[in-house]
C-alpha positions as CSV (number, residue, x, y, z in Angstrom):
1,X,47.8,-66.5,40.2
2,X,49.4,-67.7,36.9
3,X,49.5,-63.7,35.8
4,X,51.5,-62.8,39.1
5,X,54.0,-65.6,38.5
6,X,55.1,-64.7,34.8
7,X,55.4,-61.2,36.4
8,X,57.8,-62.0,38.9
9,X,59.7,-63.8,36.9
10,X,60.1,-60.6,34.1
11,X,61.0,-58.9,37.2
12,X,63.6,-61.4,37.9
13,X,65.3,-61.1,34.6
14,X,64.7,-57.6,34.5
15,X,66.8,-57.5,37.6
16,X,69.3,-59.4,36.2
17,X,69.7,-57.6,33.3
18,X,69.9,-54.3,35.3
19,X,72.5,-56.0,37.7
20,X,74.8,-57.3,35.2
21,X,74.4,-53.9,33.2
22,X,75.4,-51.8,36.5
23,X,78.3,-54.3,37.6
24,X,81.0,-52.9,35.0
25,X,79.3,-48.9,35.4
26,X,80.4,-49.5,39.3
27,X,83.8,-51.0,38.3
28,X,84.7,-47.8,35.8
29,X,83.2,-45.5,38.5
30,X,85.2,-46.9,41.7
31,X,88.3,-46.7,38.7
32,X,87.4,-43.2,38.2
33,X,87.3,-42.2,41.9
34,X,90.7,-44.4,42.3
35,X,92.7,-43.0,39.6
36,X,93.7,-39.5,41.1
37,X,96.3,-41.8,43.3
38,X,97.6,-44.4,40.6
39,X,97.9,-41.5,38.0
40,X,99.9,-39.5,39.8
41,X,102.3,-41.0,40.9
42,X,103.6,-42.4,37.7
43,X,103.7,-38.8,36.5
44,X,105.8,-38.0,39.7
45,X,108.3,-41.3,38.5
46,X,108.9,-39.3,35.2
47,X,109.5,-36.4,36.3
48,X,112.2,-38.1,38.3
49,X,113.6,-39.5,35.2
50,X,114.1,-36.6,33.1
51,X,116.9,-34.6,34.5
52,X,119.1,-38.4,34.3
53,X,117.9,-38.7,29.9
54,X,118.5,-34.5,29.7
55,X,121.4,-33.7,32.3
56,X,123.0,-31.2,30.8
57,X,127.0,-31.5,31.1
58,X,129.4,-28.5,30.6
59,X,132.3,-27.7,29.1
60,X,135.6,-29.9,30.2
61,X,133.1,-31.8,32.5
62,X,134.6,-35.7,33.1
63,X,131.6,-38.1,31.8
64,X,131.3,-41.9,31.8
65,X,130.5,-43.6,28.2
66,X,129.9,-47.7,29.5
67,X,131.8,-49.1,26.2
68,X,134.7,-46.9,26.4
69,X,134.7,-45.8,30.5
70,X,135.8,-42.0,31.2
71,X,136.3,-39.0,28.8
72,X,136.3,-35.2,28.8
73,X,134.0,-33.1,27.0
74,X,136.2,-31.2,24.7
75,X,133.2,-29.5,22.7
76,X,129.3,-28.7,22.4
77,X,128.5,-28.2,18.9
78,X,125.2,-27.7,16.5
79,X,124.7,-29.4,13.1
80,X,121.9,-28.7,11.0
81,X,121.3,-32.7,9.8
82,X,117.9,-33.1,7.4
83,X,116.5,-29.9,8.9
84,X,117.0,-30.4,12.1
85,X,119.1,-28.4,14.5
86,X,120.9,-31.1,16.7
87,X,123.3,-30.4,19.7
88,X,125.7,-32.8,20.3
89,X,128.8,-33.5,22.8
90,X,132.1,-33.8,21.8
91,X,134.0,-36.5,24.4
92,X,137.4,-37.4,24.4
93,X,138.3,-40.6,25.9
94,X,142.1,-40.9,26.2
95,X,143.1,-44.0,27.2
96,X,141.8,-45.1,23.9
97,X,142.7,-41.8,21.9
98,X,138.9,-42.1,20.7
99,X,136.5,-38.8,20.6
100,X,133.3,-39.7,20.3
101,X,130.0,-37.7,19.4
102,X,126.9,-37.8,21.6
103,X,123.8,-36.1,20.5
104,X,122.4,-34.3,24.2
105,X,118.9,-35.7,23.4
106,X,120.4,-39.4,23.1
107,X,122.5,-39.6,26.1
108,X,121.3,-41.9,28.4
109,X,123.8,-44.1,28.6
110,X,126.3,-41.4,30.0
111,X,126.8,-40.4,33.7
112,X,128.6,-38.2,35.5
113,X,131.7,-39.6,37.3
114,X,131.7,-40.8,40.4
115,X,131.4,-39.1,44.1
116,X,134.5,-39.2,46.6
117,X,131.7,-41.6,48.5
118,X,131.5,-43.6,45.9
119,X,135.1,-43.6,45.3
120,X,135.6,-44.7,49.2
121,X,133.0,-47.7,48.2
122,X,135.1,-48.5,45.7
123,X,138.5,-49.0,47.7
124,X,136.3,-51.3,50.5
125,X,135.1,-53.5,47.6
126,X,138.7,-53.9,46.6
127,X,139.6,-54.7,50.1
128,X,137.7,-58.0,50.2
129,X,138.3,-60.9,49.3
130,X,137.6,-62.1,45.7
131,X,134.7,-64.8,44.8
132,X,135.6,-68.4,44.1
133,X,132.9,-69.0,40.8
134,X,133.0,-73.1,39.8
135,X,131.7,-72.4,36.8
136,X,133.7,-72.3,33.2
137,X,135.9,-69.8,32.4
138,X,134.0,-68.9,29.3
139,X,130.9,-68.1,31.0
140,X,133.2,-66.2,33.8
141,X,134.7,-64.2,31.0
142,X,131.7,-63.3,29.6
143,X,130.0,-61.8,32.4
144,X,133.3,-60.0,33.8
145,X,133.2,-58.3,30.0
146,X,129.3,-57.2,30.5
147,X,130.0,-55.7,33.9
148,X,133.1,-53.8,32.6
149,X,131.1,-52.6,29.8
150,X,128.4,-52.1,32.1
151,X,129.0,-48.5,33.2
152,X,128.5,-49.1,36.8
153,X,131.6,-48.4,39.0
154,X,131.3,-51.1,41.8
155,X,130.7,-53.7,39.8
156,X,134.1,-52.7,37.8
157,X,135.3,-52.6,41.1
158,X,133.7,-56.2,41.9
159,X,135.7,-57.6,38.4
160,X,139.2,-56.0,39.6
161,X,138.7,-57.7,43.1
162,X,137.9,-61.2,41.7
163,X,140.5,-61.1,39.0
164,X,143.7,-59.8,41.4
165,X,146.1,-62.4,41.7
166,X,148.3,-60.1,43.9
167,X,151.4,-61.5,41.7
168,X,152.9,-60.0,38.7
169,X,153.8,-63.3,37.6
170,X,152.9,-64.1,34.1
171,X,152.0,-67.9,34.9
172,X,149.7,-67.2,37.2
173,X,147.1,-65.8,35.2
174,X,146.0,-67.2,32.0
175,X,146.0,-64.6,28.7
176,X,142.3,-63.9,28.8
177,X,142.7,-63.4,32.5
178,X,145.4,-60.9,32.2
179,X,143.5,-58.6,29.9
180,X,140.6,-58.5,31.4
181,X,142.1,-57.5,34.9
182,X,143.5,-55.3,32.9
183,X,141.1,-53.6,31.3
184,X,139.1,-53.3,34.6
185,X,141.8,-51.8,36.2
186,X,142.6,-49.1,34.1
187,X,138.6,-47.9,33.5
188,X,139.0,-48.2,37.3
189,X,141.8,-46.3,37.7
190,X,140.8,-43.4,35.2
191,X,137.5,-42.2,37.1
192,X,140.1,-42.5,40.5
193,X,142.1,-39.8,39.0
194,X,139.1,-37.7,37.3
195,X,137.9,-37.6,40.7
196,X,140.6,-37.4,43.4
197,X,142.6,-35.1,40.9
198,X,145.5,-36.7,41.8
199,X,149.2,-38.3,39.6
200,X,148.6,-41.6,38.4
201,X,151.1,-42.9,40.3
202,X,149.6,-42.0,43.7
203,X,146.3,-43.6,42.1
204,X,148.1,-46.8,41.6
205,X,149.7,-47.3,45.1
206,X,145.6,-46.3,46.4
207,X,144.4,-49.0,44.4
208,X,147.5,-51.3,44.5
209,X,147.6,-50.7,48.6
210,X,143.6,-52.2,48.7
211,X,144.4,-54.8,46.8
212,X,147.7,-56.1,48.7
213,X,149.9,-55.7,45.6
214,X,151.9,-53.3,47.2
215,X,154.8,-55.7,46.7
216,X,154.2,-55.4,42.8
217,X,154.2,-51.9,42.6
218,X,157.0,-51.4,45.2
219,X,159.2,-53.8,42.6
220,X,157.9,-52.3,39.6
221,X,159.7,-48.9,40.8
């Protein structure tokens, strides 16, 4: 009796060892029969990506640099630089008399201009009414700044709606105000005429007409 008892209890532990040695073999094999799924749809996702990092723009194309808003490519030129053949965009941004140089295999943060739809998003965003923020003009200023510099067209839009005083009166807007409305409006303003192909007059009365400063601009003339 004594015998059959030690042997059942080697069995147990046996068991145990073989359970606890087969637990993480089942894990990695149910991993292996479930990774077909997971694995490719990440590959899928960059796919995606790539033709946004590598778009390739043309000649005279109309591009979007976040920091400085719209500019032209003027040029695609080659440069030999440590042994290394690199291709690079030429861009002229106007309203700042700046050309810049942007390598084609760094250019994420450019982007095409925007779409007529886009455009028409645009003008109902300036049609609303601005946001009231409580908070300190500091803090106000600073985000107003990132989402000019940001890149992304509606919230430009968003910082020329909240900003519009519909007055040309000096008073009524403090310096900092003033210039950042400014600034806003005229990034704004540039990717309107890129894309309607329009004067910059007409541009103005588009933009002054959703924003109720028709007044202004009417007086301005």
């Amino acid at each position: 009796m004594p015998k059959k008892k030690k042997v059942k209890k080697v069995k147990k532990g046996k068991k145990l060892k073989q359970l606890n040695k087969a637990k993480p073999t089942i894990k990695s094999a149910n991993k292996k029969n479930s990774t077909p799924g997971p694995d490719e749809k990440p590959e899928i996702k960059k796919i995606k990506k790539q033709p946004t990092e590598k778009r390739i723009y043309n000649l005279k194309d109309f591009v979007v640099y976040p920091k400085h808003g719209v500019g032209k490519i003027t040029a695609i030129e080659k440069a030999n630089i440590g042994d290394i053949d690199i291709q690079f965009y030429k861009i002229l941004v106007e309203k700042e008399k700046l050309t810049l140089t942007v390598p084609i295999n760094q250019q994420s943060k450019l982007r095409p201009i925007a779409s007529i739809n886009q455009i028409n998003k645009c003008i109902s965003i300036l049609k609303t009414k601005p946001k009231i923020k409580r908070t300190m003009w500091s803090r106000r200023a600073q985000e107003y700044d990132q989402k000019i510099n940001s890149g992304k067209i509606y919230e430009l839009a968003e910082v020329v709606k909240d900003l519009n005083k519909n007055t040309d009166i000096i008073a009524d807007q403090s310096y900092s105000e003033r210039q950042l409305f400014e600034k806003a409006y005229e990034r704004l303003k540039s990717e309107f005429e890129a894309v309607l192909q329009v004067s910059p007059e007409d541009v103005q009365k588009k933009m002054d007409k959703a924003l109720g400063r028709t007044n202004i601009s009417e007086s301005s003339e």
